[in-house]
C-alpha positions in Angstrom: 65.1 28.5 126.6 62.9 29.3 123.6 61.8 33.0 122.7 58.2 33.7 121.9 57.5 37.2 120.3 54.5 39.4 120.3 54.2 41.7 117.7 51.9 45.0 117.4 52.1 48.4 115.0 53.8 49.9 117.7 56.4 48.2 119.2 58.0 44.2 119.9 57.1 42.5 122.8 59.3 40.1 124.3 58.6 37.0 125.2 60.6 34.0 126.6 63.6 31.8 124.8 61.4 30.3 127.0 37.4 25.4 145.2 35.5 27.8 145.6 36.6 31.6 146.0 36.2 33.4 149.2 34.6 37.1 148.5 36.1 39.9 146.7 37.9 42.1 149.4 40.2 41.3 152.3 39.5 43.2 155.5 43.3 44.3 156.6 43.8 43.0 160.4 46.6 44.6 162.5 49.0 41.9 164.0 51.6 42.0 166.6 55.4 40.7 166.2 54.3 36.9 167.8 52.3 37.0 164.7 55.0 38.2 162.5 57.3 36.1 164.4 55.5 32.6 164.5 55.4 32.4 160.4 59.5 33.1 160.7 61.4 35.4 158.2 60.6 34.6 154.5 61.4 36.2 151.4 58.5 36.8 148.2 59.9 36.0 144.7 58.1 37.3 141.7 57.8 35.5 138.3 56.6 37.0 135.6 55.5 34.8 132.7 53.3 32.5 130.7 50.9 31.4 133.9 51.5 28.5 136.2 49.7 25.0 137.3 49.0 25.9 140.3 47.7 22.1 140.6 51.1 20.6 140.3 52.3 18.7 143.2 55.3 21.1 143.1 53.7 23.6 144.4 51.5 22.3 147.3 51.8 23.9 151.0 50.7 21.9 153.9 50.2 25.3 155.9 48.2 28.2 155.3 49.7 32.0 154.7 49.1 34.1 157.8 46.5 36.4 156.6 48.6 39.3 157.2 50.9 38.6 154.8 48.0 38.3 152.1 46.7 41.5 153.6 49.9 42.9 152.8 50.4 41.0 149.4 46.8 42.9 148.5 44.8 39.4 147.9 41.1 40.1 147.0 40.2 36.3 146.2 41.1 33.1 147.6 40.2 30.4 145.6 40.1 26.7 147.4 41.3 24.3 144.7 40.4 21.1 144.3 43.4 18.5 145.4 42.6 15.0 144.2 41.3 14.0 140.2 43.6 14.4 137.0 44.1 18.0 136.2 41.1 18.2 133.6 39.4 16.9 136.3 40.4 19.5 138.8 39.9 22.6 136.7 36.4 21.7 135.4 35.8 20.9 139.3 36.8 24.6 139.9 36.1 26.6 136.5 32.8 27.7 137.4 33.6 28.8 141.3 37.9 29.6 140.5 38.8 30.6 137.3 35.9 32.0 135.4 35.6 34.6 138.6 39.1 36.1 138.3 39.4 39.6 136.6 42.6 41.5 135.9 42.5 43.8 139.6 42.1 40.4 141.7 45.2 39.5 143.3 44.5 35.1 144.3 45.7 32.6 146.7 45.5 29.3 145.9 45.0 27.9 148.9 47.1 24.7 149.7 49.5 26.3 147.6 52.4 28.9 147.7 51.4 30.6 144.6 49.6 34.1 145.0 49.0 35.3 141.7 47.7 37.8 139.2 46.5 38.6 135.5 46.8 42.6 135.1 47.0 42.5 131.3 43.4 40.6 131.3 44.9 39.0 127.6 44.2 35.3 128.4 42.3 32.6 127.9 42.4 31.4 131.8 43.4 34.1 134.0 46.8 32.9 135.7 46.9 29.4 134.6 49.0 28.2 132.6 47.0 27.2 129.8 48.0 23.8 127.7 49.2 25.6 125.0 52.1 26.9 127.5 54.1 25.7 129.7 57.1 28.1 130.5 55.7 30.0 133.2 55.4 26.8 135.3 58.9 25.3 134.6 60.4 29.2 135.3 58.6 29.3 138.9 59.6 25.3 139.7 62.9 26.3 138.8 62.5 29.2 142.0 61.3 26.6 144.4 64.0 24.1 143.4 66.5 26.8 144.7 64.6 28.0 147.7 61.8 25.5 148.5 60.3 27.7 151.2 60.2 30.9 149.0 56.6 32.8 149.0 55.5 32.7 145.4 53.8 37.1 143.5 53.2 34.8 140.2 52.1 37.4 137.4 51.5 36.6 133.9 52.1 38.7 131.2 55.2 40.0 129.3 53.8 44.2 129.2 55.5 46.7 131.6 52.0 46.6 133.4 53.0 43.1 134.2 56.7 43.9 135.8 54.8 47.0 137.6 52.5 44.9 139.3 55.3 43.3 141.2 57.2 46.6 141.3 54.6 48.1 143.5 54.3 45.0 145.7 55.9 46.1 148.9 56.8 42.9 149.9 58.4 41.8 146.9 61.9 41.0 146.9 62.8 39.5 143.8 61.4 39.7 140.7 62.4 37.7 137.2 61.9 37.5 134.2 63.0 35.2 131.5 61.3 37.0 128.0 63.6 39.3 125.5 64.5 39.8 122.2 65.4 37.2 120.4 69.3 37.4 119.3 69.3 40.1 122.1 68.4 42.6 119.3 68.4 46.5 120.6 64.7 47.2 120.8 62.6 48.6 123.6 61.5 45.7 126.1 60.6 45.9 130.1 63.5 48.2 131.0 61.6 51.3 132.3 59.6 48.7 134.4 62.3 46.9 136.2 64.1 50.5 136.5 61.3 51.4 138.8 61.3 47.9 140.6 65.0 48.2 141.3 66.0 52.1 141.4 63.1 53.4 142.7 61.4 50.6 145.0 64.4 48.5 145.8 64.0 45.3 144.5 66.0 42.8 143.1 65.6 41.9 139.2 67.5 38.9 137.7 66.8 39.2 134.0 67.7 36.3 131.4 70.6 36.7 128.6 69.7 35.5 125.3 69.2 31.6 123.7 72.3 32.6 121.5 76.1 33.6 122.0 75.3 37.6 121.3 76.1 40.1 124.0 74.0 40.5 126.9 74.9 44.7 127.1 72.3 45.8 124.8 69.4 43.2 125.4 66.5 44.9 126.9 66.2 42.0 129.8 69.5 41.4 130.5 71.6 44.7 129.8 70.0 47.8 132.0 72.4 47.8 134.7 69.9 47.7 137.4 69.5 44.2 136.5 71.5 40.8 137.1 71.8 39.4 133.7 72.2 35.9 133.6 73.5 33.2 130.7 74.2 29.5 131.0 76.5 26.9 132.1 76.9 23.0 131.7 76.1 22.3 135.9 75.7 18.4 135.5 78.0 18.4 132.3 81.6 19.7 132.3 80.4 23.1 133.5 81.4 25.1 130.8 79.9 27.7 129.1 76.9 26.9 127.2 77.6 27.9 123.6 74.0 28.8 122.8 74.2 31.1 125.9 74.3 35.3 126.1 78.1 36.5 126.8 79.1 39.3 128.5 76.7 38.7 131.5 76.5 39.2 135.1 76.8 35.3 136.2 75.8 32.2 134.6 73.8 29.6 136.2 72.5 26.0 135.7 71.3 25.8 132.2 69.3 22.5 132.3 67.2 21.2 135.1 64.2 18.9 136.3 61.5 21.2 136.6 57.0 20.7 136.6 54.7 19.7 134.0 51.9 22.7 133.2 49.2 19.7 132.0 49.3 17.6 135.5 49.2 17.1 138.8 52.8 15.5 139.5 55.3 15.0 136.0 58.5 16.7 135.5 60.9 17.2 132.2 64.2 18.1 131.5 64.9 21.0 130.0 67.4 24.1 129.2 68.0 27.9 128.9 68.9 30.7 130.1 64.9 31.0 130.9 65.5 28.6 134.0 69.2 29.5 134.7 67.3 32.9 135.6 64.6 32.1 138.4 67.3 29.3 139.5 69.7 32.1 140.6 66.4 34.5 141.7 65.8 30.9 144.0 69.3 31.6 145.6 69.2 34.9 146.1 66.0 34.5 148.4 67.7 31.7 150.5 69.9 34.0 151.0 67.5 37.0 152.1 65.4 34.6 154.5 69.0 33.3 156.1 69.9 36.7 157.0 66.4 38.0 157.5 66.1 35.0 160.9 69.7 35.5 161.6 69.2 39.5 162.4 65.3 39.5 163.2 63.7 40.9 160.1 60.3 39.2 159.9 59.0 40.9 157.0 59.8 41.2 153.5 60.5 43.7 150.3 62.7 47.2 150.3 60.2 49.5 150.9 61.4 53.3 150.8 59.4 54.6 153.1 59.3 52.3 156.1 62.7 49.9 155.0 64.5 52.6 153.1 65.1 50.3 150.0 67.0 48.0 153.1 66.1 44.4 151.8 67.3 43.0 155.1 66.1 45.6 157.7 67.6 43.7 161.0 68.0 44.6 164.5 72.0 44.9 163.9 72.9 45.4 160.4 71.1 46.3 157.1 71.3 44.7 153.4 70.1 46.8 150.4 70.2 45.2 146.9 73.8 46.3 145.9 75.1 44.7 149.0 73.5 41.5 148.0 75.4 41.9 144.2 78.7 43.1 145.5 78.9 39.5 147.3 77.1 37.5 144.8 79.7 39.1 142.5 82.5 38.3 144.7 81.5 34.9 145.5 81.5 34.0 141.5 83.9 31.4 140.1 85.1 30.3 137.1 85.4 26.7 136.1 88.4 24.7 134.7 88.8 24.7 130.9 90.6 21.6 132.1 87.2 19.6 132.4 86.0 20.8 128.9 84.6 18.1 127.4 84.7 18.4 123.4 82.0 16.1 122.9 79.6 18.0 125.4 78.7 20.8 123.0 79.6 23.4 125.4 82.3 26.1 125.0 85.6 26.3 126.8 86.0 28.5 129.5 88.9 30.0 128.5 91.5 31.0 130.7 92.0 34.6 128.8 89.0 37.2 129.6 86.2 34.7 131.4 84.3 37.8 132.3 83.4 38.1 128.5 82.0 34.6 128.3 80.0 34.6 132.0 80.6 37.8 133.8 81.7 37.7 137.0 81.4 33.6 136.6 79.1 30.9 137.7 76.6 30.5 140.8 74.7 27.7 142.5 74.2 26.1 145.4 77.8 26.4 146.7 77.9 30.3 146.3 74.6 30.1 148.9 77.0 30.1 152.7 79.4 31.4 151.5 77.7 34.8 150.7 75.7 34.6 154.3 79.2 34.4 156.2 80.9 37.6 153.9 77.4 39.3 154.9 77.0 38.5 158.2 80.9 38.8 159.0 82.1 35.6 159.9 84.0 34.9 156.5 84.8 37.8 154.2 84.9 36.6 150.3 88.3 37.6 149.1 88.6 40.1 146.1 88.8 39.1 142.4 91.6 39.5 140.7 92.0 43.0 139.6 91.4 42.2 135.9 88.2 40.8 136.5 87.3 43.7 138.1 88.6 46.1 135.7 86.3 43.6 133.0 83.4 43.9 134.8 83.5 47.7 135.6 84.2 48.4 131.5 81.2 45.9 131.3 78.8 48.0 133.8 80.3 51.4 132.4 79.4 50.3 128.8 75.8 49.1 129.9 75.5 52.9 131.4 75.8 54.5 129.0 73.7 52.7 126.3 70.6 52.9 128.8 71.3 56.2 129.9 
């Protein structure tokens, strides 16, 4: 992941080591539970970022959102993009009638798409797109749909507190990540009053990436508040070891390089690494999750809403989920790797066999921690404990992140 930085006399911003439109209002419709039930559970991830090609193949959606769930996702435009030409040749097919159209209060679908997105900073060249100078915001959000294909995509782009906000107050927002910070994790003022209010006060989940470097993730403004799951790297299709250039002292680590969508066309991918795709990756997961349990126990709507879900992410007909149930097992279900299948050539550090926790928390996650956690929660399988000095680790590591953003 690369960081980008925004400066201004007041304070640093953080940024990342990383057709046709139908009217202007949506007329809410009242639905009954067949409605609700026929689109199935779901769960709605937030990235918030550069922009995003919503051309790329990627991204495509053979069905249509149920138009209650835009209702509830506040969509004021629906723009129908154009699906065949090179991608020059689909946004000049749609500038006029699309993107010249979109102010900062619109909220858009892209039809034929999953992404529903907004641009409340009104900062940009092309409202929501990622523009050709970018790129990150599209590889961040791929890196979401590789985990959980069918997850519903609140893209927002922008890096400002206004940005995190606008997903905060999405009721049906689960999840909401961000891969922008400091760079070297330096102690300055970032997004955490934001993502306090998505998680304390509204519910949510935030995942929140570690730095591009080896320097504790306690004090970075992303990763550190300990309302958020802060997230470093590890060598997935290497020797899964630590990634050296990676935060430490984390929540988890995740898959540090992956195969993830071009911004400038309609269907190319690249390789490519950080803790910037680690991030959505594990926000991916964490959604699977939500959805399983969400069909499993009959909760066919989305978000932790105080007033009518109690901050209950899964709000089922027999048992009920809020966001630190959903840590305690991802926590539980962590591992750590071998430093027997270190590989000294790779790059990567050695998990070493004395203290983990301060190199990758509570340790790694992928695709194997995903049944797992669904059994502990749903009581067929309970995760056994971690050893007690792990836990003693991590509690000095959450203590310690208490008080500095008390």
């Amino acid at each position: 992941m690369t960081k980008i930085y925004v400066f201004s006399t007041l304070s640093i911003l953080l940024l990342s080591s990383f057709s046709g439109c139908y009217g202007n209002a949506v007329v809410p419709i009242l639905q009954d539970d067949s409605e609700l039930n026929d689109f199935g559970a779901f769960s709605v991830v937030a990235p918030i970022d550069t922009g995003i090609n919503v051309y790329h193949d990627h991204f495509v959606m053979e069905e249509d959102y149920p138009q209650w769930l835009l209702d509830g996702l506040g969509v004021t435009k629906i723009c129908d993009i154009t699906n065949y030409g090179s991608w020059e040749e689909r946004y000049s097919s749609d500038k006029e009638s699309c993107w010249d159209t979109i102010v900062s209060t619109d909220i858009v679908w892209f039809k034929g798409t999953r992404i529903i997105g907004t641009t409340p900073d009104d900062n940009t060249d092309i409202p929501i797109l990622d523009d050709p100078q970018d790129g990150h915001g599209t590889a961040v959000t791929g890196a979401v749909l590789n985990a959980n294909p069918n997850a519903v995509i609140f893209f927002v782009e922008g890096f400002s507190d206004a940005a995190v906000l606008a997903a905060a107050n999405q009721p049906l927002v689960d999840i909401i990540t961000t891969s922008f910070g400091p760079i070297g994790s330096i102690p300055v003022p970032g997004i955490e009053d934001a993502t306090k209010v998505a998680v304390v006060e509204k519910g949510k989940i935030h995942t929140g990436a570690a730095d591009n470097s080896p320097s504790p993730a306690v004090q970075d403004s992303t990763a550190g508040p300990p309302w958020s799951i802060g997230i470093s790297g590890y060598a997935e299709e290497g020797d899964d070891q630590k990634e050296t250039m990676s935060g430490s002292y984390p929540d988890i680590a995740a898959d540090w390089t992956q195969i993830l969508p071009n911004h400038d066309d309609i269907d190319g991918y690249h390789e490519t690494s950080g803790t910037s795709f680690a991030t959505p990756r594990t926000a991916g997961l964490l959604s699977k999750i939500i959805t399983s349990l969400r069909e499993e126990f009959g909760d066919f709507s989305s978000g932790a809403n105080p007033e009518k879900r109690d901050k209950k992410l899964i709000n089922g007909t027999e048992i009920n989920f809020s966001n630190d149930d959903l840590r305690d097992a991802l926590n539980l279900s962590a591992w750590y790797p071998s430093f027997s299948t270190w590989d000294p050539l790779s790059g990567t550090t050695p998990i070493s066999p004395v203290a983990p926790c301060t190199q990758v928390g509570w340790g790694v996650v992928n695709e194997s921690n995903v049944f797992p956690i669904i059994e502990h929660l749903n009581g067929t399988a309970e995760i056994p404990n971690r050893p007690s000095d792990v836990v003693l680790c991590m509690e000095t590591n959450q203590a310690i992140r208490e008080s500095y953003w008390s």
